[in-house]
C-alpha positions as CSV (number, residue, x, y, z in Angstrom):
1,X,-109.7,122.9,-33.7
2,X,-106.7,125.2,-33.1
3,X,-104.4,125.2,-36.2
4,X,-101.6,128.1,-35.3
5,X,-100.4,129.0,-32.4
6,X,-98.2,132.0,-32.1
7,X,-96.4,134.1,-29.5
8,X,-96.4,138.0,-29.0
9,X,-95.1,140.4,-27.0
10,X,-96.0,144.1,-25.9
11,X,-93.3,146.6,-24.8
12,X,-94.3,149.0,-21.3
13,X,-97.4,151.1,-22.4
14,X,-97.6,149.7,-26.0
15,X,-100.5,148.9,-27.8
16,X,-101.1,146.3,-30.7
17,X,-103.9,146.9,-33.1
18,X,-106.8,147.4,-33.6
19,X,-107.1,144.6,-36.3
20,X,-110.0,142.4,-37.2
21,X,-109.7,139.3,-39.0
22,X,-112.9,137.6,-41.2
23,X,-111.9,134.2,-41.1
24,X,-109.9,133.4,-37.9
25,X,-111.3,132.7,-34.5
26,X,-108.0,133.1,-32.2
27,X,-108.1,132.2,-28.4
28,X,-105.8,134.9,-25.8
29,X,-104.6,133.9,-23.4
30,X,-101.6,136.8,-21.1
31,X,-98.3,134.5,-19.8
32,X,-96.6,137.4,-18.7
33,X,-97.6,141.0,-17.3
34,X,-100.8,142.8,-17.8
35,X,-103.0,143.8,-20.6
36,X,-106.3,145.2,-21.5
37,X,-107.9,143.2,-24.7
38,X,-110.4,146.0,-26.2
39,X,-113.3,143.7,-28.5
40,X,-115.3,145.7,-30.6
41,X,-118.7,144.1,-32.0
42,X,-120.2,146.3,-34.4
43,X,-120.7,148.9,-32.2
44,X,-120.3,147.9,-28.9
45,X,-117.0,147.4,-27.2
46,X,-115.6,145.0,-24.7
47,X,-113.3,145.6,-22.2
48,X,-111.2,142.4,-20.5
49,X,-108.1,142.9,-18.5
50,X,-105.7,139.8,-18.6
51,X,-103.4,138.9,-16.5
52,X,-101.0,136.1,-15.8
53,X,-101.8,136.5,-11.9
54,X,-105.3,135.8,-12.8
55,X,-104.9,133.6,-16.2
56,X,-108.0,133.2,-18.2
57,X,-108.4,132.6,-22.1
58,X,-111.0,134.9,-23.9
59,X,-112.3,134.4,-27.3
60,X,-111.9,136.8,-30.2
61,X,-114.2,135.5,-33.0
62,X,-114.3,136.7,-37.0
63,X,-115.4,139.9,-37.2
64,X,-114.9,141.1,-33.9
65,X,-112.3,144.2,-33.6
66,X,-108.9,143.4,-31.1
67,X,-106.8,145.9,-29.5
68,X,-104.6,145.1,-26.4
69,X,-102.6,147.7,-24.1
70,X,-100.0,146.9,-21.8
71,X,-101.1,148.1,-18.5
72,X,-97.8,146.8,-17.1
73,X,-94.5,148.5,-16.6
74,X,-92.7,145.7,-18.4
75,X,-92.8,143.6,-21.3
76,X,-96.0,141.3,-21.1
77,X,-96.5,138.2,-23.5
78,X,-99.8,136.8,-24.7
79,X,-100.4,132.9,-26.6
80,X,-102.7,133.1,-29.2
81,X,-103.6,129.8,-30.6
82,X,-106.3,130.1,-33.2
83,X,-107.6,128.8,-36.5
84,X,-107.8,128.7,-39.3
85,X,-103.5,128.9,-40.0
86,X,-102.2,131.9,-41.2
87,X,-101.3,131.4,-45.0
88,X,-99.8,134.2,-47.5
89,X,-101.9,133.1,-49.7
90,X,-104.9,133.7,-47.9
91,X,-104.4,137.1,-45.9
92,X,-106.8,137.7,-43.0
93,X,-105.2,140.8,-41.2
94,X,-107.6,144.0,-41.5
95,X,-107.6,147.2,-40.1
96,X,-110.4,147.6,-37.7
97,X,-111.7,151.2,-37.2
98,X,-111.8,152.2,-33.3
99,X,-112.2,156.0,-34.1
100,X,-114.8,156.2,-32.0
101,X,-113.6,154.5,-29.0
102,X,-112.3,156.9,-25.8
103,X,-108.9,156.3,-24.7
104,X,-109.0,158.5,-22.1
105,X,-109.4,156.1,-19.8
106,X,-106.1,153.7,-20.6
107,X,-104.1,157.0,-21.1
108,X,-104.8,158.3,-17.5
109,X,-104.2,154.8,-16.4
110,X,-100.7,154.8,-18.2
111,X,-99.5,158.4,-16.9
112,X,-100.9,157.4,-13.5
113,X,-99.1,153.7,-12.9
114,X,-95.4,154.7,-14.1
């Protein structure tokens, strides 16, 4: 059952993460704009474009590495509502290593759609 629910937003081009967390399960959904949401299990990665012209809600369990692009040339918004609640006492925000991930792909994409 959902606990926290927060709000985020990404700038033209920016990119948030990659983070993990080994507690949290968090469920995204996009409001506003255009993003790619880059999963990494172990050593496989995931590639899910959101959109709030095609809304869908993905699921980003413990464990599993997050890194979202905006595709869009403006600001885009995603709703993350997820559990367990964030608490200072109890940090759950970890680096998550996408060194061997290409980019290529998203950076032609970015130069390309300006």
């Amino acid at each position: 059952h959902p606990k926290m629910v927060y709000y985020t937003t990404l700038l033209p081009k920016e990119m948030k993460g990659p983070h993990l967390h080994k507690r949290r399960t968090g469920y995204i959904t996009c409001l506003t704009g255009k993003v790619v949401a880059i999963l990494k299990y172990a050593d496989v990665y995931e590639e899910i474009i959101l959109s709030s012209k095609e809304p869908k809600t993905i699921e980003v369990l413990p464990g599993v590495g997050l890194l979202t692009i905006n595709l869009s040339n403006s600001i885009s918004s995603l709703l993350n509502i997820c559990a367990p609640a964030w608490h200072p006492e109890k940090p759950d925000n970890f680096q998550a290593d996408f060194s061997d991930y290409d980019m290529n792909k998203w950076k032609k994409y970015l130069e390309n759609n300006q």
